[in-house]
Chimera marker file (.cmm) of the C-alpha trace (Angstrom):
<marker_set name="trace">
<marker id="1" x="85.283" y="94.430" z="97.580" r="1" g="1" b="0" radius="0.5"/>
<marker id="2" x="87.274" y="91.169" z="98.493" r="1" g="1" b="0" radius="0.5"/>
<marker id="3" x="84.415" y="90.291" z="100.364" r="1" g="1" b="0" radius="0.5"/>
<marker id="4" x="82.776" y="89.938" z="97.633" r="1" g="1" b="0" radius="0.5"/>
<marker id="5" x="84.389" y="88.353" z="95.303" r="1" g="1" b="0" radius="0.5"/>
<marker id="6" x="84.672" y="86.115" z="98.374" r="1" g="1" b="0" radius="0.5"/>
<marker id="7" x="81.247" y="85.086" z="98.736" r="1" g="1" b="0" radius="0.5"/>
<marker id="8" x="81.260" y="84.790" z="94.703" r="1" g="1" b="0" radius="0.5"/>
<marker id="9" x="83.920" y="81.985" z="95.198" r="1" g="1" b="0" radius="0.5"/>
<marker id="10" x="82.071" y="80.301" z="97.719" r="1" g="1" b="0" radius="0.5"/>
<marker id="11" x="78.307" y="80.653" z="95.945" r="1" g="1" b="0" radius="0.5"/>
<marker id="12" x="80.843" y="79.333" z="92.728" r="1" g="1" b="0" radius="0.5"/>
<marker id="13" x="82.000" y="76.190" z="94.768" r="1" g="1" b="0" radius="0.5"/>
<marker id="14" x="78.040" y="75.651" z="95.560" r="1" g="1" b="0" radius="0.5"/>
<marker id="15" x="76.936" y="75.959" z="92.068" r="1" g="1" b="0" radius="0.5"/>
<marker id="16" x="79.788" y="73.400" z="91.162" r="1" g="1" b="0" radius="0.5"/>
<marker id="17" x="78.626" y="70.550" z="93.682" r="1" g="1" b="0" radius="0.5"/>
<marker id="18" x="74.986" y="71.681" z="91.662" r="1" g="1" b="0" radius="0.5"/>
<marker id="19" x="76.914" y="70.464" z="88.564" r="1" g="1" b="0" radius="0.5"/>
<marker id="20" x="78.558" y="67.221" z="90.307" r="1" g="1" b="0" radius="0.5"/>
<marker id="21" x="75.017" y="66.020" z="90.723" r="1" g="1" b="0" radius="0.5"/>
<marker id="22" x="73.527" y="67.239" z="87.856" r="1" g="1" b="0" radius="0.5"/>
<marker id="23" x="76.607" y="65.598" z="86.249" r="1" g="1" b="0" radius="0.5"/>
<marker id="24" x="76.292" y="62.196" z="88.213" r="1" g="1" b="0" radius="0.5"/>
<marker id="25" x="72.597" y="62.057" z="86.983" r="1" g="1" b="0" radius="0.5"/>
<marker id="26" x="72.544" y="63.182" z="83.317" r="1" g="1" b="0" radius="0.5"/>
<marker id="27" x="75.861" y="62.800" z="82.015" r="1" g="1" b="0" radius="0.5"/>
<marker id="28" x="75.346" y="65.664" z="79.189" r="1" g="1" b="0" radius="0.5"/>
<marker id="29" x="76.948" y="68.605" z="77.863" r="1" g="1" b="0" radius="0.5"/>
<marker id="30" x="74.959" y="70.855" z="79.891" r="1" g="1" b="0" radius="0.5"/>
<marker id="31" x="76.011" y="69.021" z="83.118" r="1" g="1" b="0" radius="0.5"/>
<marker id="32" x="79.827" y="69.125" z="82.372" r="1" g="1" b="0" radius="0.5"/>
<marker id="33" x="79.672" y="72.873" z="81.401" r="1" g="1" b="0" radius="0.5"/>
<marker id="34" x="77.718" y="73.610" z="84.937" r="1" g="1" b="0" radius="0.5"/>
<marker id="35" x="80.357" y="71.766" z="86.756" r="1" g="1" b="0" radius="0.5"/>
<marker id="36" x="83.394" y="73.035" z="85.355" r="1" g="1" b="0" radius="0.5"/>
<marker id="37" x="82.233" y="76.892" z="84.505" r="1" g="1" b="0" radius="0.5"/>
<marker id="38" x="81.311" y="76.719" z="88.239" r="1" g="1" b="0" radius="0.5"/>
<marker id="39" x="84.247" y="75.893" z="89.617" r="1" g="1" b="0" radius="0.5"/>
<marker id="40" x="86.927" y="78.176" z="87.176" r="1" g="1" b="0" radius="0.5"/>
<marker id="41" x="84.731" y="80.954" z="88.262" r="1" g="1" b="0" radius="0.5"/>
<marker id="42" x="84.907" y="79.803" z="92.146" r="1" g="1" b="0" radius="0.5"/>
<marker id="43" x="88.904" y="79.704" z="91.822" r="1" g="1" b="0" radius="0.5"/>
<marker id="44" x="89.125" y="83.382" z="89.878" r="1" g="1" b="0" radius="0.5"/>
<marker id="45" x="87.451" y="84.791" z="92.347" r="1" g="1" b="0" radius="0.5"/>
<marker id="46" x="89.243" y="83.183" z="95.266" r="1" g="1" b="0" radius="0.5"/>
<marker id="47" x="91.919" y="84.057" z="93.608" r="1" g="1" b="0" radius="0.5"/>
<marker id="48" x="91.182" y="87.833" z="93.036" r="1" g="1" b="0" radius="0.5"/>
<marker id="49" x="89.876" y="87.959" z="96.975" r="1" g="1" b="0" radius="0.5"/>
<marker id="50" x="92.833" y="86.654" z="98.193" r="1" g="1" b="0" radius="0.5"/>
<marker id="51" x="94.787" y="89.162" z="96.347" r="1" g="1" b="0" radius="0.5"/>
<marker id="52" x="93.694" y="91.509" z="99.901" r="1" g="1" b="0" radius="0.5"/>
<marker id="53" x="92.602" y="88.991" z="102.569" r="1" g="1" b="0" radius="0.5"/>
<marker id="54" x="94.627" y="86.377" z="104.214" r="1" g="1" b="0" radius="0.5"/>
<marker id="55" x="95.409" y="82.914" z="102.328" r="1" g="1" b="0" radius="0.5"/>
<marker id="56" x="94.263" y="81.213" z="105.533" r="1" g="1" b="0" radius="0.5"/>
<marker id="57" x="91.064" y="83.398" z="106.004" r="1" g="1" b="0" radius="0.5"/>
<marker id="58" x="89.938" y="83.235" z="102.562" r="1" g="1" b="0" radius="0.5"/>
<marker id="59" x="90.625" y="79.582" z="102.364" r="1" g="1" b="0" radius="0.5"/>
<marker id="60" x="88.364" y="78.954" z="105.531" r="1" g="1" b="0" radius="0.5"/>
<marker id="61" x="85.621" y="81.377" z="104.710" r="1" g="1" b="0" radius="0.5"/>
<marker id="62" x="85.648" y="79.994" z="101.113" r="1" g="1" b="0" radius="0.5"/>
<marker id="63" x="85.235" y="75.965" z="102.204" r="1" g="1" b="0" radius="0.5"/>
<marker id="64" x="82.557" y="77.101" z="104.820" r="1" g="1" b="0" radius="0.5"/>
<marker id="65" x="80.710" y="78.403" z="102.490" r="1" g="1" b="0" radius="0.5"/>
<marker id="66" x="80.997" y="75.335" z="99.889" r="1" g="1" b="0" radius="0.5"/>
<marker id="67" x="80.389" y="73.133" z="102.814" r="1" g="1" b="0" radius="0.5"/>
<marker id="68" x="77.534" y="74.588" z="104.417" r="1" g="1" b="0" radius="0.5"/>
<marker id="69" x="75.806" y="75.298" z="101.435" r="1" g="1" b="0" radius="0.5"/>
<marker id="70" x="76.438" y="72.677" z="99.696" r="1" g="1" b="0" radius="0.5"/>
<marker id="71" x="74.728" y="70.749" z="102.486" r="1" g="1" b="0" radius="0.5"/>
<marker id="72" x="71.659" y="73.111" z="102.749" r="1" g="1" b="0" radius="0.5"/>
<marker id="73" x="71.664" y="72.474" z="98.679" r="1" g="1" b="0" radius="0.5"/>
<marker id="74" x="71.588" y="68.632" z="99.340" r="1" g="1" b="0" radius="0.5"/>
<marker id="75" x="68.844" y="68.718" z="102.234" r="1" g="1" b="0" radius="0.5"/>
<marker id="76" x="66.563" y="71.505" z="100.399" r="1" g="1" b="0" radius="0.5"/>
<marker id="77" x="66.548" y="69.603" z="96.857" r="1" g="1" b="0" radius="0.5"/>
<marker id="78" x="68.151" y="66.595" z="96.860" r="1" g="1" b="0" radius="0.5"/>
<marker id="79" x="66.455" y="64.307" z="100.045" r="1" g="1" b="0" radius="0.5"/>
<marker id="80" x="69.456" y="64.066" z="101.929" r="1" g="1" b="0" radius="0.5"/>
<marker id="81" x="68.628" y="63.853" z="106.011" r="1" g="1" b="0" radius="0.5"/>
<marker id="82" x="67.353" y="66.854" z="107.594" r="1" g="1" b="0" radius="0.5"/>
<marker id="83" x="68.344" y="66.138" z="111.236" r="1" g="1" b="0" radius="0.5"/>
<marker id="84" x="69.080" y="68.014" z="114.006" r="1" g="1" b="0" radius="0.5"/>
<marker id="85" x="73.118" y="66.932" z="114.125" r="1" g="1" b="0" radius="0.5"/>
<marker id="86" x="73.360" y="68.211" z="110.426" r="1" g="1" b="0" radius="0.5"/>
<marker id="87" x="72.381" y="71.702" z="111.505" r="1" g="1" b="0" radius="0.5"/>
<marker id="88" x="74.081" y="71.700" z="114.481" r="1" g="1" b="0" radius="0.5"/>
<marker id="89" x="77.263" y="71.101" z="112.731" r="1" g="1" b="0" radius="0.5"/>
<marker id="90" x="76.707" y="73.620" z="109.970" r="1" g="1" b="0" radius="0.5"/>
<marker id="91" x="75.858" y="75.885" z="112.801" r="1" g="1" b="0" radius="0.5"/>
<marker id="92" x="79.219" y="75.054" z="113.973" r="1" g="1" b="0" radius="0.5"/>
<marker id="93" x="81.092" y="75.863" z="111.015" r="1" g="1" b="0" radius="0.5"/>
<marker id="94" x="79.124" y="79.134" z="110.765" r="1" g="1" b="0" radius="0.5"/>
<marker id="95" x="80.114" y="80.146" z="114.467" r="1" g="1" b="0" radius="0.5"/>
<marker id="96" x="84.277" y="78.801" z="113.286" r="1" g="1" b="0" radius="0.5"/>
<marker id="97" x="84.305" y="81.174" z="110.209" r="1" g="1" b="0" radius="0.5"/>
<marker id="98" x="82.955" y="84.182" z="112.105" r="1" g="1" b="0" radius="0.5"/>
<marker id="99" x="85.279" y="83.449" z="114.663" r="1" g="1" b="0" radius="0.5"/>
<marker id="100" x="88.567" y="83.308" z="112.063" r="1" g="1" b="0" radius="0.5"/>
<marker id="101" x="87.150" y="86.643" z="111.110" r="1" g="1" b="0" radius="0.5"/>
<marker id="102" x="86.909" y="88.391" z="114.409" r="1" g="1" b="0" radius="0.5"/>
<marker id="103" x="90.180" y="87.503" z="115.023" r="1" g="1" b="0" radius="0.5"/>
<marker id="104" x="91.923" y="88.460" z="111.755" r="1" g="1" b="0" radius="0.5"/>
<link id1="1" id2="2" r="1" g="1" b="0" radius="0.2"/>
<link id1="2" id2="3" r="1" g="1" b="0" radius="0.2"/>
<link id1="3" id2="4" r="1" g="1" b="0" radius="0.2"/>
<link id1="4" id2="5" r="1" g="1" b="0" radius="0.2"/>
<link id1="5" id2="6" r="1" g="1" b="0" radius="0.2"/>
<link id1="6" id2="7" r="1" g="1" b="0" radius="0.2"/>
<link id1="7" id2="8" r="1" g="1" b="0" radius="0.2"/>
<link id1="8" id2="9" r="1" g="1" b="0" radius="0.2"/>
<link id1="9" id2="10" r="1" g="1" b="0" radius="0.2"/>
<link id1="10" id2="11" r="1" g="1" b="0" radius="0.2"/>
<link id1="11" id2="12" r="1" g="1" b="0" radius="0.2"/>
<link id1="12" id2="13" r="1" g="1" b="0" radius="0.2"/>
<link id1="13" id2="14" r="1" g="1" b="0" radius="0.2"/>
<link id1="14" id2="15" r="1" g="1" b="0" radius="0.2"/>
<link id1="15" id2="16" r="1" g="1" b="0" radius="0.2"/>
<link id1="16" id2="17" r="1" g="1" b="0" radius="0.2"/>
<link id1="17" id2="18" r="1" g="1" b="0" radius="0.2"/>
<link id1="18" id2="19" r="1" g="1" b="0" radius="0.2"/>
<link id1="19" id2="20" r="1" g="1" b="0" radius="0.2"/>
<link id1="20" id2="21" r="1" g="1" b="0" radius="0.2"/>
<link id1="21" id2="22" r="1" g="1" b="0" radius="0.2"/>
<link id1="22" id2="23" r="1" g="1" b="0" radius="0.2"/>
<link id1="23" id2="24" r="1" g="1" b="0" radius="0.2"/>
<link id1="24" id2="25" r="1" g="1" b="0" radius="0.2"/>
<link id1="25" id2="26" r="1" g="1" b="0" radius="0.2"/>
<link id1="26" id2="27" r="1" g="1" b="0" radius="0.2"/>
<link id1="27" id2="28" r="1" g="1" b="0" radius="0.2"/>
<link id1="28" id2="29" r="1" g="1" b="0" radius="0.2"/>
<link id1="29" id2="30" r="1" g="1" b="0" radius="0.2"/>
<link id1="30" id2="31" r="1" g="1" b="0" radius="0.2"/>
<link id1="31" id2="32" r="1" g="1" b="0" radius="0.2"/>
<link id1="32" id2="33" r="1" g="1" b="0" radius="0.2"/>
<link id1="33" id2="34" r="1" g="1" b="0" radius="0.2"/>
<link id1="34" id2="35" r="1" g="1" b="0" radius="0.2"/>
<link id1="35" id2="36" r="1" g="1" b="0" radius="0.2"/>
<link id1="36" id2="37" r="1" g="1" b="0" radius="0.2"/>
<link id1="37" id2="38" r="1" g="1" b="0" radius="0.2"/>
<link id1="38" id2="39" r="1" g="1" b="0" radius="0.2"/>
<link id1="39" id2="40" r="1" g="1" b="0" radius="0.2"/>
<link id1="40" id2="41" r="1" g="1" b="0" radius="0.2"/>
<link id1="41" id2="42" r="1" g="1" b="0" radius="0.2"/>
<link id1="42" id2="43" r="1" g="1" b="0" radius="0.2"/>
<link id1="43" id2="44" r="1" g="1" b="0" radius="0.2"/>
<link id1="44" id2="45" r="1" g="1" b="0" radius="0.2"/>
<link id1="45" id2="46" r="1" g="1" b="0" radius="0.2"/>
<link id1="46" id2="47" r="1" g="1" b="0" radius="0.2"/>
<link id1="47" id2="48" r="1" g="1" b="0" radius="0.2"/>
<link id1="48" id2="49" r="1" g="1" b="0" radius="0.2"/>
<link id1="49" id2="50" r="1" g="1" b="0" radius="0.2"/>
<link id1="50" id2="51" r="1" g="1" b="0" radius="0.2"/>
<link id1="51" id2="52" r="1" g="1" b="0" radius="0.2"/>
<link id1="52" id2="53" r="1" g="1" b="0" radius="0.2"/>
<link id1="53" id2="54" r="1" g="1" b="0" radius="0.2"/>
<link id1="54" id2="55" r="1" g="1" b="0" radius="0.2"/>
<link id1="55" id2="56" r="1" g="1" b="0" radius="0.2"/>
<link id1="56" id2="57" r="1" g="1" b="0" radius="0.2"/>
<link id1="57" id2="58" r="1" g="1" b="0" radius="0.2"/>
<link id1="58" id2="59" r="1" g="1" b="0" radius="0.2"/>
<link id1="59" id2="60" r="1" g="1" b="0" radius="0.2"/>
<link id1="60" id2="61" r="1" g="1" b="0" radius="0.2"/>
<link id1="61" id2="62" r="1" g="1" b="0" radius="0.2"/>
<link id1="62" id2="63" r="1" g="1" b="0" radius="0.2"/>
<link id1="63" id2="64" r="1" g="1" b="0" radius="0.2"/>
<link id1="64" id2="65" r="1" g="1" b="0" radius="0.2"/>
<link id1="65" id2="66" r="1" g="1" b="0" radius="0.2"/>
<link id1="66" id2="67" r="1" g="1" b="0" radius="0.2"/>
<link id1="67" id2="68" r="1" g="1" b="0" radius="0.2"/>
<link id1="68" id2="69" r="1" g="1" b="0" radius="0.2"/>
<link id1="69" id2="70" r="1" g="1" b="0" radius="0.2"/>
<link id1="70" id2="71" r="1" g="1" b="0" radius="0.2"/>
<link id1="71" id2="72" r="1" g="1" b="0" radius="0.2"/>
<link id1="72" id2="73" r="1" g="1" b="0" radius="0.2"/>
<link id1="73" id2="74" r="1" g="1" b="0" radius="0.2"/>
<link id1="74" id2="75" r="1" g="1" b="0" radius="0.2"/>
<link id1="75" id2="76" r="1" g="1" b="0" radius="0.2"/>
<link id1="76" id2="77" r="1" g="1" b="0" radius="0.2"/>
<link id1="77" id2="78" r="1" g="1" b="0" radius="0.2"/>
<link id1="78" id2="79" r="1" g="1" b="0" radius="0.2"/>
<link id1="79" id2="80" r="1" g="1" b="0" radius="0.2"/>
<link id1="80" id2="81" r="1" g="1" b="0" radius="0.2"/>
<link id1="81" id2="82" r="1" g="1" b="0" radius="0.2"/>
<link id1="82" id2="83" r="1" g="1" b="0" radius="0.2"/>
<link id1="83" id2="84" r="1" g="1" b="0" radius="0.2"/>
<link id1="84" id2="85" r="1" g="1" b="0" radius="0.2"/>
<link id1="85" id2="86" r="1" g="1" b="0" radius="0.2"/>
<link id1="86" id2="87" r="1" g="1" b="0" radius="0.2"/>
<link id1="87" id2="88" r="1" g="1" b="0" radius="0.2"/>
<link id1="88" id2="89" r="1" g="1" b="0" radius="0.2"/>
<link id1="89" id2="90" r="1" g="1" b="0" radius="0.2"/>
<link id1="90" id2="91" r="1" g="1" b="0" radius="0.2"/>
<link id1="91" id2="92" r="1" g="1" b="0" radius="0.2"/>
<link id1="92" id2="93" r="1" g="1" b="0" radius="0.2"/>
<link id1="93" id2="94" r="1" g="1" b="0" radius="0.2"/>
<link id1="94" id2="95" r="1" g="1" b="0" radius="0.2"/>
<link id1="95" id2="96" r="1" g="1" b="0" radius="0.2"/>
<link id1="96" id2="97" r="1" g="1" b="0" radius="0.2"/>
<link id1="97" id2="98" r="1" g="1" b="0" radius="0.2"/>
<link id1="98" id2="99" r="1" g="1" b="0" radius="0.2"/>
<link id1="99" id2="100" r="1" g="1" b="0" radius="0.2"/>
<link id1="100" id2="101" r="1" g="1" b="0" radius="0.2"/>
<link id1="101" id2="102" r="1" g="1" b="0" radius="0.2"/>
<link id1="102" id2="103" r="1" g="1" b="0" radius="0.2"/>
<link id1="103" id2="104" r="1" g="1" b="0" radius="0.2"/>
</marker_set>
């Protein structure tokens, strides 16, 4: 189950850099809300995960997922580059988190 709540902290974290552009562009209620509902929820959760797994694990696992998907998130909708050194870093940081996990 910390699992989980894990990957609801990370998905929370992507959904907050969601808000920070919605937030850079429209400068509304709506944007503000997004942005900072996003990321209380992404910090109760790590919070709540972390409560089982390791601080350092959780910590890792919870950045790679912000990172890498808030970089797929930029490419897919937002027109940032596409190129071949983007993925192979994100494939990178995929191969680093499952590695932290083996060895836990």
């Amino acid at each position: 189950m910390a699992w989980i709540y894990l990957i609801l902290a990370g998905s929370s974290e992507v959904l907050g850099v969601i808000g920070m552009n919605k937030v850079a562009k429209y400068k509304n209620l709506q944007a503000y809300a997004t942005l900072f509902s996003a990321f209380i929820f992404s910090f109760i959760f790590l919070t709540i995960a972390m409560r089982t797994l390791p601080s350092g694990l959780s910590y890792a696992v919870w950045t790679g997922i912000g990172t890498v998907g808030g970089t797929l998130v930029g490419m897919l909708f937002y027109g940032e580059p596409r190129d071949w050194k983007r993925i192979l870093f994100i494939g990178i940081i995929l191969i680093a988190v499952i590695g932290l996990k083996s060895t836990s």
